[in-house]
Backbone as numpy.savetxt, mean C-alpha at the origin, in Angstrom:
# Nx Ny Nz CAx CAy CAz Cx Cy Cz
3.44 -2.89 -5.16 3.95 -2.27 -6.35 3.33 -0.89 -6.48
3.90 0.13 -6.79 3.84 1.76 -7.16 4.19 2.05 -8.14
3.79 2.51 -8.75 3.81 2.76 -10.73 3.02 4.65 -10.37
4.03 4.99 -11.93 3.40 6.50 -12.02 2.28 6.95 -12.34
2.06 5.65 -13.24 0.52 5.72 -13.62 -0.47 4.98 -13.32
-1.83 4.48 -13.62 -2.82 3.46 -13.72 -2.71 3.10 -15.01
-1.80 3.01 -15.81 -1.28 2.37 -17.19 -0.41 1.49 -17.19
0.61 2.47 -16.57 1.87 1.11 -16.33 1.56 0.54 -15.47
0.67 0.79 -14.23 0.12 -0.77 -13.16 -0.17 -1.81 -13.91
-1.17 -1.18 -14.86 -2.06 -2.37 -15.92 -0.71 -2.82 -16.51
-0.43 -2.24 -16.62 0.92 -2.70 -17.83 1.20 -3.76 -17.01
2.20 -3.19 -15.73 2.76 -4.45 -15.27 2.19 -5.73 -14.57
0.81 -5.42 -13.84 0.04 -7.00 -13.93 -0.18 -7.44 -15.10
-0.36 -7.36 -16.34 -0.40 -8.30 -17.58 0.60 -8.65 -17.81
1.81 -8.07 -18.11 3.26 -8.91 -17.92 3.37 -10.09 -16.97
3.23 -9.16 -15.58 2.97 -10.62 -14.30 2.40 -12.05 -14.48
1.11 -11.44 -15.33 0.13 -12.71 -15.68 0.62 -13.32 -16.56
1.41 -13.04 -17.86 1.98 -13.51 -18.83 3.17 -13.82 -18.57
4.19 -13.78 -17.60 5.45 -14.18 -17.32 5.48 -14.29 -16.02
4.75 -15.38 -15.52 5.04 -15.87 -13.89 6.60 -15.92 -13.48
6.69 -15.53 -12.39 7.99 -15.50 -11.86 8.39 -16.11 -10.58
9.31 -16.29 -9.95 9.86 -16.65 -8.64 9.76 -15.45 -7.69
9.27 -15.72 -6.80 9.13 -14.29 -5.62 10.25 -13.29 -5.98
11.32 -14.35 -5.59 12.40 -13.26 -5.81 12.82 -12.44 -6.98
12.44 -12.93 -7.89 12.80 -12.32 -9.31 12.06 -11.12 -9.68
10.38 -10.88 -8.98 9.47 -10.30 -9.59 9.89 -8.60 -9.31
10.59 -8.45 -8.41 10.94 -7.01 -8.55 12.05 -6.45 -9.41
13.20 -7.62 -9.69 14.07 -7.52 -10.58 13.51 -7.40 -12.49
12.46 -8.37 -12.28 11.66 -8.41 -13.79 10.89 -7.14 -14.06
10.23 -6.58 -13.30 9.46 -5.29 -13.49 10.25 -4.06 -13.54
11.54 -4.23 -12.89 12.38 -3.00 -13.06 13.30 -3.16 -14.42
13.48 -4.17 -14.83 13.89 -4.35 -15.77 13.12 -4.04 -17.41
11.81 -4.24 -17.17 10.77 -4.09 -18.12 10.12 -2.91 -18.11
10.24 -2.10 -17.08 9.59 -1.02 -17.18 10.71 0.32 -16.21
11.57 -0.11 -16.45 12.84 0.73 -15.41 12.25 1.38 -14.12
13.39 1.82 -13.60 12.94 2.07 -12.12 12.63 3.15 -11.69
12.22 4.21 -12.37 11.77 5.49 -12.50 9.97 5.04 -12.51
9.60 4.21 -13.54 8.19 4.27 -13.90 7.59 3.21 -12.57
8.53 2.32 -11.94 7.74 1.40 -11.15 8.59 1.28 -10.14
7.68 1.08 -8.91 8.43 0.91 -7.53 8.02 -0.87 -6.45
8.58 -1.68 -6.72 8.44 -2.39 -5.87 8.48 -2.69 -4.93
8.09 -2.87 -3.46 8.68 -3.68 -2.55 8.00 -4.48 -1.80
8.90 -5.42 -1.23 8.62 -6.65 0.01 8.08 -6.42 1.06
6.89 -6.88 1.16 6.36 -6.65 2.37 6.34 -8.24 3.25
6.49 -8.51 4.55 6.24 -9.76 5.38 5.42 -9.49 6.06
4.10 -9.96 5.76 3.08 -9.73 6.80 1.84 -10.84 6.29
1.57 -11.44 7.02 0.72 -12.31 7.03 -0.87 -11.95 7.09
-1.66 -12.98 6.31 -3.13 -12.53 6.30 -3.72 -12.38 7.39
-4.59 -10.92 7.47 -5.32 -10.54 8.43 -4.38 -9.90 9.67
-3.16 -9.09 9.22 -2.84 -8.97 10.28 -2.88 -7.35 10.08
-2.84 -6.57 8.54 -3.04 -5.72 8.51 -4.26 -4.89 7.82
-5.05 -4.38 7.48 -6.03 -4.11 6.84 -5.78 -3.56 5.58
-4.92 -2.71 5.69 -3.98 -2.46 4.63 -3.72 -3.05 3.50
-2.57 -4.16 4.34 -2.00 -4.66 3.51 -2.87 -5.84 3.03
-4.20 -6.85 3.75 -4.98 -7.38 2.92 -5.41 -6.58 1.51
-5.87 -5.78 2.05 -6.33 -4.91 0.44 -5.72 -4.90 -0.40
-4.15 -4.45 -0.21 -3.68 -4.29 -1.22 -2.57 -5.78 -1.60
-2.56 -6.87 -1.11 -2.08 -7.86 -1.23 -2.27 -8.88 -1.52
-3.88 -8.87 -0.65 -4.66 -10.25 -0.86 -5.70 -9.96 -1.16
-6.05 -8.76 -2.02 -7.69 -8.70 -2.28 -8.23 -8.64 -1.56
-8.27 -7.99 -0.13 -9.23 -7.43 0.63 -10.17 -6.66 -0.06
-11.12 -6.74 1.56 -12.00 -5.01 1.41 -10.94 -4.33 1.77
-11.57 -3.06 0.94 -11.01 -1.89 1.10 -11.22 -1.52 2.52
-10.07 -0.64 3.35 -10.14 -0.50 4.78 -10.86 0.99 4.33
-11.67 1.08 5.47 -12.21 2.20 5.72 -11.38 3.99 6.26
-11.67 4.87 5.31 -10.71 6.11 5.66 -11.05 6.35 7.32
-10.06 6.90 7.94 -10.24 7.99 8.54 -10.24 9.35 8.58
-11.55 9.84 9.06 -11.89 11.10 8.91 -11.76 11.77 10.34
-11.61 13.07 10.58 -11.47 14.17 11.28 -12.49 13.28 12.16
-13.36 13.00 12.03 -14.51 12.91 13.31 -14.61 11.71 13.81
-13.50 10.89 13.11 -13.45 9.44 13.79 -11.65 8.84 13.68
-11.59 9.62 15.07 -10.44 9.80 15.85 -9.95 8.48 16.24
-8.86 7.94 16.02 -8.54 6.78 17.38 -8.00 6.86 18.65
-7.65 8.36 18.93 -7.05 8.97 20.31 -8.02 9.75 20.33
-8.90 10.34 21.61 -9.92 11.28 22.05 -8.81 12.57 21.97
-9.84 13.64 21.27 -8.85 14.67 21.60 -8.61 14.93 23.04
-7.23 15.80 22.92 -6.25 16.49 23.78 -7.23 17.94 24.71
-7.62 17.49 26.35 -8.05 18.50 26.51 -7.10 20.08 26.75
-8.21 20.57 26.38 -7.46 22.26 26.67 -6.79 22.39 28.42
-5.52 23.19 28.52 -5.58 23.45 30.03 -6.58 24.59 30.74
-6.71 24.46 31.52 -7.55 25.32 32.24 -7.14 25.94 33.39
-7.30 27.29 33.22 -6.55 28.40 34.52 -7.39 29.28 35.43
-7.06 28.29 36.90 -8.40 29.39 37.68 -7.25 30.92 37.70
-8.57 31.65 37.60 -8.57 32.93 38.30 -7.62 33.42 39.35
-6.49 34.00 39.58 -6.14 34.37 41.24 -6.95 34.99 42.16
């Protein structure tokens, strides 16, 4: 879920908590309650532990760790190099 604010998030997990729903319904109920401008839902299929990501943001993970400039997952690209004639 994507909301414009950290208000209407709150907003819409207390609704959630207060009006349990059917999988399928829960994106239809939140767009309906808070229209589809202020909140963005969608379906994700991915099973626990398969993304780091998406634990975090699905199942209450840890938070995955950023990547920064100095911790690359491809080694940089070397320069070419031109002998002399």
């Amino acid at each position: 879920m994507f909301a414009t604010s950290d208000s209407i998030a709150q907003a819409a997990q207390a609704f959630l908590a207060e009006n349990p729903q059917a999988s399928d319904n829960v994106a239809t109920a939140l767009r309906q309650k808070f229209g589809s401008k202020e909140i963005k839902v969608e379906k994700v299929i991915a099973s626990k532990g398969e993304n780091a990501i998406t634990d975090y943001l699905g199942f209450g993970g840890e938070k995955p760790e950023a990547l920064t400039s100095t911790k690359c997952l491809t080694p940089p690209r070397r320069q070419p190099t031109f002998a002399a004639p």
